[in-house]
C-alpha positions in Angstrom: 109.7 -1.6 -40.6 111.0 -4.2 -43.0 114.8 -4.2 -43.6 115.2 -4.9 -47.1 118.8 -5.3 -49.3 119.8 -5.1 -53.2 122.6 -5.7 -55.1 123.5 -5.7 -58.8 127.0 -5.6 -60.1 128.4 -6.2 -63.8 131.7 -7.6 -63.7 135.1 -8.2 -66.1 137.5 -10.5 -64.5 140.2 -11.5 -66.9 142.7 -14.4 -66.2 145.5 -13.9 -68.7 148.5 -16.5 -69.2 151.9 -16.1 -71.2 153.5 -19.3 -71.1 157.0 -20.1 -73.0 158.9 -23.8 -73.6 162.3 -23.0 -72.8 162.9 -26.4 -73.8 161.2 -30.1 -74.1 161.1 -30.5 -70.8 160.9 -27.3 -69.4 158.7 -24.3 -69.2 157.8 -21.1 -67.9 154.8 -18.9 -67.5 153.5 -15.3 -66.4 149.8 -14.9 -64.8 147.4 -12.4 -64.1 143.8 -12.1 -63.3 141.2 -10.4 -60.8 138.3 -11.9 -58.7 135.5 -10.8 -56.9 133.6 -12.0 -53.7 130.4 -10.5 -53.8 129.0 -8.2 -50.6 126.0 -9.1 -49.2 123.9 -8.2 -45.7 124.8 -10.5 -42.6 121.4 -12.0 -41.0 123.5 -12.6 -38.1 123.9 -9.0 -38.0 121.4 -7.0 -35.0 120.6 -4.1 -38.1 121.9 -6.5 -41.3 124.1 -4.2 -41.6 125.3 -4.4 -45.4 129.0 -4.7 -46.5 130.3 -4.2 -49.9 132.0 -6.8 -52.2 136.0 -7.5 -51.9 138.2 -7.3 -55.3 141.2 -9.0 -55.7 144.5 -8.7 -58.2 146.6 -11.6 -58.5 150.2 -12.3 -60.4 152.0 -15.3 -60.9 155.1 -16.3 -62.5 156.1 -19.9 -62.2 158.4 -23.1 -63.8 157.5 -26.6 -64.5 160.5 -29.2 -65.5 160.8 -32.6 -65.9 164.3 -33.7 -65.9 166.6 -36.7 -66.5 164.7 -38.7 -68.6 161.8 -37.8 -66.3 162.9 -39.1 -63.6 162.5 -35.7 -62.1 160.0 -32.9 -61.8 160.4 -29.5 -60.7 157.6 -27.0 -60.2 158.0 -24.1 -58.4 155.3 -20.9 -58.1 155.9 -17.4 -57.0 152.6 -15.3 -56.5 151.4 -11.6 -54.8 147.9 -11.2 -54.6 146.8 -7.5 -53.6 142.8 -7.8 -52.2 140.7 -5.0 -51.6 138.1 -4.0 -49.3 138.4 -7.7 -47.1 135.6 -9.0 -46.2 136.0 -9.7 -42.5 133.5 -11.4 -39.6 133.5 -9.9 -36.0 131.3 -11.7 -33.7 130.5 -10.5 -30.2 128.9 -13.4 -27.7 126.2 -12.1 -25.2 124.9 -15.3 -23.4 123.5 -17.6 -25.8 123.3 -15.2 -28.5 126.3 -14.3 -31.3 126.0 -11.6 -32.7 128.1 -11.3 -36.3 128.9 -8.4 -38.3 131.0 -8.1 -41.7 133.2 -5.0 -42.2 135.4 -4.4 -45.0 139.1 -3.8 -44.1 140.6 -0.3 -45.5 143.3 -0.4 -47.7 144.6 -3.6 -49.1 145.5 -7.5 -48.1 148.8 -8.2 -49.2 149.5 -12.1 -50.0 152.7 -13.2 -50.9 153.6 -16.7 -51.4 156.3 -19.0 -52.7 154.8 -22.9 -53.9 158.1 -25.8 -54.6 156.6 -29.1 -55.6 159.0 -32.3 -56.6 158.6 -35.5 -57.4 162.0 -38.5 -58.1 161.3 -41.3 -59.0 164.5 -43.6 -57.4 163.9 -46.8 -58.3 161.3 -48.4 -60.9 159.5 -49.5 -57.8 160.1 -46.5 -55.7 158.7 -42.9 -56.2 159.4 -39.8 -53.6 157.2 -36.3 -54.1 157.5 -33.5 -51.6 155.8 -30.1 -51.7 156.5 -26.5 -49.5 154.7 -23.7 -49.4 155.1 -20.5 -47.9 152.5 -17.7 -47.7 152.7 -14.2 -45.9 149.6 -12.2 -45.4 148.9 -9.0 -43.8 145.8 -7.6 -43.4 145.0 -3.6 -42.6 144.2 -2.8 -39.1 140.5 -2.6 -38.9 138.1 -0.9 -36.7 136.0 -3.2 -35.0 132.2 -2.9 -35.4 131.3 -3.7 -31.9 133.9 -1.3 -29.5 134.6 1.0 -32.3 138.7 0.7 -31.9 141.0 0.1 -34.9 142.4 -3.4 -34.2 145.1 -5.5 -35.9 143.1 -8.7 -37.6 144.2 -11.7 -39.4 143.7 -14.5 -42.2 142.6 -17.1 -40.4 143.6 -21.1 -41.3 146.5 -19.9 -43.6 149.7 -21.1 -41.9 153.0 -19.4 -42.9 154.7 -22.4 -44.0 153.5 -25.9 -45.0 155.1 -28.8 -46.5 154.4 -32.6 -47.0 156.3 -35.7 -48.2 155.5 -39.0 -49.4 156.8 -42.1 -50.3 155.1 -44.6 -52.9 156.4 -48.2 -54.0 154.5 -50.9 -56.2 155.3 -54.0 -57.6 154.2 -57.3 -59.6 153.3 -59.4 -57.7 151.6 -63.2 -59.1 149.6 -61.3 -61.5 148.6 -58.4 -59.0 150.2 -55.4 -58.1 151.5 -54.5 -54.4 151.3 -51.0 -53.4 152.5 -49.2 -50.3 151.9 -45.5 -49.5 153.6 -43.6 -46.7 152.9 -39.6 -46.1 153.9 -36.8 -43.2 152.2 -33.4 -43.2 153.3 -30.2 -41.6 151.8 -26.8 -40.8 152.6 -24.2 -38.9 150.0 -23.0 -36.4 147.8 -21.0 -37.9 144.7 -17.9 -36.9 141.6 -19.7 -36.0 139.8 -15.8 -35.9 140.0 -12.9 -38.2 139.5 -11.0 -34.7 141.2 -12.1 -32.6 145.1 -13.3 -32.1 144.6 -16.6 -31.3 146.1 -20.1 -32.8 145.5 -23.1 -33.0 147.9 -25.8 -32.7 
């Protein structure tokens, strides 16, 4: 017979924000909120097998300066986000065919993360920025749809550490203005699956 789904869900997600000025120039704040990814039924599922929605509890406490005469900006983030019931894809390839099923993870995600952002600006001309970020997740071992064995799994394209710095100069220049931008971008290698341990480069 037909396969038929439903869903209907009222939701409350507050995002709340305590901020204080220390001083002209600097500030600090406190943040919480929740979110909600909906569940759903795969079609790339054999029996579109359902799976429920994931929840999500976030906190953030953070500073934001701009210092000597503004020459310099400070920003820096620290943030824990505890998710429940993940929403997670295992595929299983059988010739031309792929097969997907989504399975909520037991327990909770914890995400923990650290954000710095800076920007100097050293001449009149000349203005450096550079940003870091650092995030550690850890998903719940999860049983796997297809063999039916608890597994470890993984938040995929979220590398551990990240950081970037640039460089940009202008200047007049017979009624135009020159401008030169120069950037470098790292990341560490991150999951390319939630199923498997694999990275890419």
């Amino acid at each position: 017979g037909e396969l038929h789904f439903a869903s209907s869900v009222e939701r409350f997600d507050p995002l709340v924000t305590v901020a204080y000025e220390a001083s002209e120039n600097v500030s600090v704040y406190a943040k919480y909120s929740t979110g909600y990814r909906a569940g759903g039924a795969s079609s790339r599922s054999l029996t579109y097998r359902s799976f429920d929605p994931e929840e999500v509890e976030a906190y953030e406490i953070g500073i934001k300066s701009d210092l000597f005469d503004n020459r310099v900006r400070l920003n820096a983030a620290l943030y824990a986000m505890d998710r429940t019931d993940s929403q997670l894809d295992f595929s299983l390839i059988t010739g031309t065919r792929n097969t997907l099923e989504t399975v909520n993870a037991p327990g909770t995600t914890k995400i923990r993360g650290l954000e710095l952002e800076g920007q100097f600006q050293a001449t009149e001309n000349l203005r450096l920025s550079a940003s870091y970020t650092y995030t550690d997740a850890k998903v719940p071992d999860t049983a796997n749809p297809f063999t039916g064995k608890v597994q470890q799994v993984f938040i995929a394209y979220t590398p551990e550490n990240a950081a970037n710095f640039a460089a940009d100069w202008e200047s007049p220049f017979m009624g135009a203005t020159l401008k030169a931008h120069i950037d470098a971008n790292y990341a560490d290698a991150s999951y390319s699956f939630e199923q498997f341990d694999v990275k890419n480069d």
